[in-house]
N, C-alpha and C positions, 0 to 999 in steps of 0.2 A: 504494500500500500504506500503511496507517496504521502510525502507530509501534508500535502494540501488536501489530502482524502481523509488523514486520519479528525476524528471524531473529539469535539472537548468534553471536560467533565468540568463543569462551571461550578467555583462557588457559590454558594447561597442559592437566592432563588434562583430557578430555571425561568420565570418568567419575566422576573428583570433584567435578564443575562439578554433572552430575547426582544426585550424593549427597547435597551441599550447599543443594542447589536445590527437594528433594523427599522429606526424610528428618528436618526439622525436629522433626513432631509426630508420630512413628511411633514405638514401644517401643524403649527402650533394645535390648532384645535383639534386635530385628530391624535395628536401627541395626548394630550387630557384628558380626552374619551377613552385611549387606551388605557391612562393608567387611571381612570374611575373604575375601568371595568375589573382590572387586574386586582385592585385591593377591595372591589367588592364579591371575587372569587377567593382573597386572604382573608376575608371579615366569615364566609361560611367555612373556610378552612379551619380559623378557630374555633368558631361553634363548635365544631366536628371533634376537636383536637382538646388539650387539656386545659382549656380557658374558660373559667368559670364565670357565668355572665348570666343578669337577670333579665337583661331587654332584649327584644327579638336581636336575631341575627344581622341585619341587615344594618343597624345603631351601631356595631361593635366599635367601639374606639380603638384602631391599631397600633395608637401610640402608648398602650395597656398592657401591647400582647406582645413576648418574647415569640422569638420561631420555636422554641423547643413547644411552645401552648399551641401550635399550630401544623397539623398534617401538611408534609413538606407538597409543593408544586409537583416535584420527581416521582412521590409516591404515589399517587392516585391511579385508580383503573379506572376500566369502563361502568362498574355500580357505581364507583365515583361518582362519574360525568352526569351518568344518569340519574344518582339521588340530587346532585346539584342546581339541574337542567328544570325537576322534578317544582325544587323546592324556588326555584327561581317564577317558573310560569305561576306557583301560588302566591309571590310574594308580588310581582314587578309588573309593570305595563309592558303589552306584548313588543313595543319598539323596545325596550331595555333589555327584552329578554334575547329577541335576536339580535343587537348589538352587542350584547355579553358574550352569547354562544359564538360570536362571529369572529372576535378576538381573540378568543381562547384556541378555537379552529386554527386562526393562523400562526399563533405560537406553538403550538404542541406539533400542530403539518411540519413547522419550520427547524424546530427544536428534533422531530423527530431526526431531521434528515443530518443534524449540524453537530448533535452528543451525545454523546451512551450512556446517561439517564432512560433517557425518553426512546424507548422503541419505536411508539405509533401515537397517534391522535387519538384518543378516547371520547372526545366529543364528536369528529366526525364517523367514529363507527357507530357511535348510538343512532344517529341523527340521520346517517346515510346509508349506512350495510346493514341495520335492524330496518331501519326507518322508524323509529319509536316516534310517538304522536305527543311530543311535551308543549314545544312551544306553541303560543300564541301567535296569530299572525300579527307582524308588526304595525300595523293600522287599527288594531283593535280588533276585538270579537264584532262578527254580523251575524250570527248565527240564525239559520232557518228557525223557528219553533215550532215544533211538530204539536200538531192535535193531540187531544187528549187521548182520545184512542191506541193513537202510534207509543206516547207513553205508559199506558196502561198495558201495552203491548212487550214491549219494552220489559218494565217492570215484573210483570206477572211470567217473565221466562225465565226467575231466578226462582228454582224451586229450593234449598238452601234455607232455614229462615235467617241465619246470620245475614245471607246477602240481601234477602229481601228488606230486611233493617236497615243495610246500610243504604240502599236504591231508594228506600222510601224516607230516610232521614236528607239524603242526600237532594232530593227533588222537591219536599215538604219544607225544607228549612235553608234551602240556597247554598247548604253548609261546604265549604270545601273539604277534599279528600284527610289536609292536615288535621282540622278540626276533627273531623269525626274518627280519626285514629286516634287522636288524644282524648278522647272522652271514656270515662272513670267511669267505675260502677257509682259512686258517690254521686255521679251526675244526673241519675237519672230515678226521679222519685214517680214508684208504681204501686197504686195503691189497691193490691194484692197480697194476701197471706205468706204467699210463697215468696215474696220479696221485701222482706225483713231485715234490710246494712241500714249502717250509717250511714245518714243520706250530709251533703256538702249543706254549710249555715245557709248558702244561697239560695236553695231551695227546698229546707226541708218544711218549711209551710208551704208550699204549691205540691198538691195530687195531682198522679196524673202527670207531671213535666220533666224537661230535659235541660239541663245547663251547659252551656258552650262558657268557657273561660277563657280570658288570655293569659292565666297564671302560668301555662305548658311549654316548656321549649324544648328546643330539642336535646341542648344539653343534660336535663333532668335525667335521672336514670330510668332505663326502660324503657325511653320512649324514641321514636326513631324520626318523627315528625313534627316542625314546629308548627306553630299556627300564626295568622296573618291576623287574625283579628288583634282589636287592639279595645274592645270591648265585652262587657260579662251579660251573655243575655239569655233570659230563659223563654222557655215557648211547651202549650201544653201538649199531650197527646192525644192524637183523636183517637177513636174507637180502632180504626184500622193497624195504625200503628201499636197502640198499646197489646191489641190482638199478637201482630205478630212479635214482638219483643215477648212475651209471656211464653211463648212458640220457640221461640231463640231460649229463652232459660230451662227450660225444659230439655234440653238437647247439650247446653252448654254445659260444663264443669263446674261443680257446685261452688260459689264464692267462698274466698277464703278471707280477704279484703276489702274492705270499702276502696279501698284506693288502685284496684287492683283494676287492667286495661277493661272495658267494658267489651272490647272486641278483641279474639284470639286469632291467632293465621294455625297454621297446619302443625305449628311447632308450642305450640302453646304458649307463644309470644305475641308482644301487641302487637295488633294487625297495624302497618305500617303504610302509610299514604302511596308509595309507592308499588303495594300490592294491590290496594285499592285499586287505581290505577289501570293497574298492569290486567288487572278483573275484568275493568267496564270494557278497555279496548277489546280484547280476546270476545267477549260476551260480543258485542257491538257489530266485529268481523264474525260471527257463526250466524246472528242473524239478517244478516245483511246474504249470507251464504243461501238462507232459507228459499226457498220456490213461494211462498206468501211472507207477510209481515213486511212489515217497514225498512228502509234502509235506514240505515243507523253507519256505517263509515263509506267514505267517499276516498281519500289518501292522505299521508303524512301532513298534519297540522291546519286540516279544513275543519274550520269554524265548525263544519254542522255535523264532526262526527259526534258523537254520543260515549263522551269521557264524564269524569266528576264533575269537570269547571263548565260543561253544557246546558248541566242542571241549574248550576246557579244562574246564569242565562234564560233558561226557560223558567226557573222559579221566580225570578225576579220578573219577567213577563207575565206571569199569571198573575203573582199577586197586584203589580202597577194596574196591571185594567181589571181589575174587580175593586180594589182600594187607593185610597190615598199614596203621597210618594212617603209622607212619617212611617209610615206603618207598613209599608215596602222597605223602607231603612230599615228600620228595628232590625225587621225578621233579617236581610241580609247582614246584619251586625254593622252596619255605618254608623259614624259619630256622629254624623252630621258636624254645622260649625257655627262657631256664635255660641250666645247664651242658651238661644230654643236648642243646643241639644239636652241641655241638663234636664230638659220636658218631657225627654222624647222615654220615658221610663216605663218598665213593665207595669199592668195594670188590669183589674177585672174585664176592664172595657176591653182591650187588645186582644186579652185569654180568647173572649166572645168572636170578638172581628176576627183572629186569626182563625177560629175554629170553622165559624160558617164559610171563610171562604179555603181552606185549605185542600188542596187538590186530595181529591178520591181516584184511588186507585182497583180496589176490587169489590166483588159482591158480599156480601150484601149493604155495602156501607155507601154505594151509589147512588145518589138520589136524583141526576140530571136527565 
C-alpha cells in the first residue's frame, strides 16, 4: 500500500477530524449547520453514555460532558444510527431531521473511506440498504387521513391484546411511540378488582385514566426511550380501551411493581419505541400485501405510510374537526404559550369532551 493509500487513526472525535479535514472552503453558514448538527449527535451520545442529566436530550449542555460520559463517534453501529434517526424524527422538525441524517451520511461515507475506525456509514445503511421508514419529510408531514373504517381496519388486525393497546392508545391519544414505551404501570388507574398497584399522586383520584409524564428519559434505568413531551397530562378510558387493557392483564405477567414498564417486548423488557416502530411498519407492509383492506405503506419516509407518528397526525385531525384547537392541544400534550396555557388544565368538563368525541374502534362500542 502506498502512503497516500494508507488509512489515519485520528484522535478524538472522528467527527471533528472530519469537519476539520473537509469544511475548510465551504460557506460560513454551512460550516454552523455542520457543527449544530454534529454536537446535536454529541448531546444524544451523552444521553446514551454515562452522563447523568434531568432535561431531555436535546438541552444537554456539552460544556458538562467529559468524552469519557459520552459513547465515542468511532463506536457506534447500525442500532446506533437507527435508535438515533428513531429518536431524532420524535424529537425535531422533519427539515432538522434530514439535515442531521444528511451530515452524519457524509462524514461516516467520508470517514469511512479516509480511517480505520470507521469501516462503513451506519446511517446510510439504515436509510438506504434497509430503507427503514424514520425520517420525516423535510417540509413537514401532509399526510392523507384515512376514514375511519380504513383505521378500524387497520386497528382490528392486531389480534395480540398488548398490540391492540398500544394501536388504540397510540390513535386515541396522539401519543408518540417514546411516550407510550415509557408508560409505568403506576400510570394507569383501572378501576377493577384485578388491578390493585400503586397508582402515580397524578392520578390516583381519576378512575378509569392514563398519565403521560415528562419525568422519563432515556437515561433513567430500564428505559430505552425518551419522550418529547414537555408536559404531564392525563386522559380517561373509554369502554373500549379499558376492555382491552383488562385483556392485556390477563395475558401479561403478574405485576411485581408499581413502577415496573406497563409494556413488555419478547424479553420481558420494556417495550422500546423502537420496537414499536419496527411493529406498525412490518404490520402496515403485510397489509398493504393483503388482496382487500386498505393501503397502509407507499415507500421509505411517505407521509401516508401508517407508522406511530401517523396516528398523531390522524388523531390530531379527528379531534381539531369534532372540537376546539385547546382541547386538540391538551390531548396532543402542547403547552400552548402565554399565560392561557396555565388554563389549559385537566378537568370534568375535558374527561366528558374527550370521551364523547374519542374515536371508536370496535363492536360493540360503535355508535356512528
Amino acid at each position: 500500500m502506498s502512503i497516500s493509500d494508507e488509512k489515519e487513526n485520528p484522535d478524538g472525535s472522528v467527527l471533528w477530524y472530519w469537519y476539520k479535514n473537509t469544511n475548510q472552503y465551504v460557506a460560513e453558514k454551512t460550516n454552523e449547520r455542520h457543527e449544530g448538527r454534529i454536537k446535536r449527535f454529541e448531546r444524544w451520545l451523552a444521553s446514551r453514555g454515562g452522563y447523568q442529566h434531568t432535561c431531555r436530550w436535546t438541552d444537554i449542555d456539552l460544556d458538562n460532558v467529559s468524552r469519557e460520559q459520552m459513547i465515542a463517534p468511532r463506536d457506534i453501529d447500525q442500532n446506533d444510527a437507527e435508535a438515533f434517526l428513531k429518536d431524532l424524527s420524535d424529537t425535531l422538525s422533519g427539515s432538522t431531521q434530514n439535515g442531521t441524517a444528511s451530515t452524519l451520511r457524509k462524514a461516516y461515507d467520508w470517514l469511512a473511506s479516509k480511517t480505520e475506525p470507521i469501516e462503513d456509514d451506519p446511517f446510510g445503511y439504515i436509510l438506504d440498504v434497509e430503507e427503514k421508514d424514520i425520517l420525516d419529510s423535510p417540509d413537514g408531514r401532509d399526510a392523507y387521513i384515512i376514514p375511519i373504517e380504513d383505521a378500524r381496519y387497520y386497528i382490528r388486525s392486531w389480534d395480540q391484546p398488548k398490540w391492540s393497546c398500544v394501536n388504540q392508545i397510540a390513535a386515541k391519544y396522539t401519543r408518540r411511540a417514546g411516550g407510550i414505551s415509557n408508560l409505568d404501570l403506576e400510570d394507569v388507574n383501572i378501576n377493577h378488582p384485578a388491578c390493585q398497584w400503586t397508582l402515580h399522586p397524578d392520578i390516583r383520584h381519576w378512575d378509569d385514566h392514563i398519565l403521560f409524564r415528562p419525568d422519563k428519559s432515556k437515561s433513567d434505568p430500564g428505559r430505552k426511550s425518551g419522550n418529547k413531551t414537555a408536559t404531564t397530562a392525563r386522559y380517561p378510558l373509554d369502554d373500549e380501551l379499558k376492555q382491552s387493557l383488562l385483556w392485556y392483564f390477563a395475558v401479561r405477567p403478574e405485576p411485581q411493581l408499581s413502577e415496573e414498564p406497563l409494556f413488555f417486548d419478547s424479553e420481558y423488557e420494556r417495550l422500546s419505541g423502537n420496537c414499536i416502530s419496527d411493529a406498525f411498519t412490518d404490520r402496515s407492509k403485510e397489509i398493504t400485501d393483503r388482496d382487500e383492506g386498505p393501503k397502509c405503506w407507499y415507500e421509505p419516509n411517505d407521509d401516508d405510510n401508517i407508522n406511530p407518528h401517523y396516528w398523531r397526525h390522524w388523531g390530531t385531525t379527528w379531534y381539531k374537526d369534532r372540537t376546539d384547537d385547546s382541547l386538540a392541544d391538551y390531548i396532543r400534550g402542547d403547552t400552548g404559550e402565554g399565560s392561557s396555557a396555565n388554563y389549559n388544565q385537566y378537568s370534568d368538563r375535558k374527561e366528558q369532551q374527550i370521551l364523547e368525541h374519542m374515536p371508536k374502534f370496535f363492536e360493540p362500542f360503535i355508535d356512528d
